[in-house]
N, C-alpha and C positions, 0 to 999 in steps of 0.2 A: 440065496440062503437055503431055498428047498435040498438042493443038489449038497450044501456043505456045513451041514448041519455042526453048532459045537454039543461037543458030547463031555468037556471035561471044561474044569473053570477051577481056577484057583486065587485067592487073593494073597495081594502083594501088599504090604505095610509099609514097605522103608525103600529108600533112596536106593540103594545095596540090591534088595530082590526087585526092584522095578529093570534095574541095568540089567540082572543076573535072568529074567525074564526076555528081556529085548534080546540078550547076545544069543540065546538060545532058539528062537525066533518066534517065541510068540506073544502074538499084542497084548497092549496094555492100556485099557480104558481105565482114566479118570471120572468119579463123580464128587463134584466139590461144592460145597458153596464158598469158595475162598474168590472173591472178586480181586478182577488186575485193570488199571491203569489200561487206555489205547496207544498207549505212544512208547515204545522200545525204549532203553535208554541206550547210550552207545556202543554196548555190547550185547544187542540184542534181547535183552532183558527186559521184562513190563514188573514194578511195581507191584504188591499188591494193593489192595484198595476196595475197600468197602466188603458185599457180598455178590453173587450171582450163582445160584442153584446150575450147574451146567455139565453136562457129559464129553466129555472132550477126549482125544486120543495121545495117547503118549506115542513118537514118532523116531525119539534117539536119544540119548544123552553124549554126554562129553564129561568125565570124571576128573581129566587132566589139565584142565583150564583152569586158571586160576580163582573160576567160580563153576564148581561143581554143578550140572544143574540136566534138565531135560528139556526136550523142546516137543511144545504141545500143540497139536492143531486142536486148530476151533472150527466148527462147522457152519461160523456166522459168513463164511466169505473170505476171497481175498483181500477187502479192500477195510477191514473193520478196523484193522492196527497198522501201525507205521512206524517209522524209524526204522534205525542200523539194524545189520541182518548179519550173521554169519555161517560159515558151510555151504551156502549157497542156498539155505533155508528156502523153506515155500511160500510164497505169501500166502497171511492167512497163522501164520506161526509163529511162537514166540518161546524164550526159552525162560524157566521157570530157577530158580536158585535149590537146592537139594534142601537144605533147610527148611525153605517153605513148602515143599512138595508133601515134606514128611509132616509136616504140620492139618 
């Protein structure tokens, strides 16, 4: 971090400037307390559920799937969540629906 220090920070509101952020290459951290479910559902997707205070990274979206959404690493590990994966996703990831994002 000494060596690459950020110097510029902008935030992002909406599903729209999260992707419009990624395609242009720079990261995009989440801080949420929107809690999700451990278990994917068949489309790699986790529920939300409950709460959990959490800083997470936003890692890619997909707009053209039939559920718009992003996919979030979590820095609990790879082994915290389960279920269907797609893209070749990382364990550890899960993807988020655009609607609740913006939520």
């Amino acid at each position: 971090a000494k060596n690459n220090k950020v110097q510029t920070v902008s935030q992002v509101k909406t599903y729209s400037e999260v992707c419009d952020s990624l395609i242009n290459g720079y990261p995009v951290t989440i801080a949420s307390n929107c809690g999700f479910n451990n278990v994917r559902d068949s489309e790699g997707f986790l529920r939300r559920s409950g709460s959990w205070p959490h800083q997470m990274y936003i890692i890619g979206y997909d707009d053209e799937y039939k559920r718009p959404g992003v996919l979030i690493m979590n820095s609990w590990g790879p082994n915290w969540v389960s279920g269907p994966k797609r893209h070749n996703q990382p364990n550890g990831s899960f993807w988020c629906d655009a609607d609740i994002l913006e939520k």
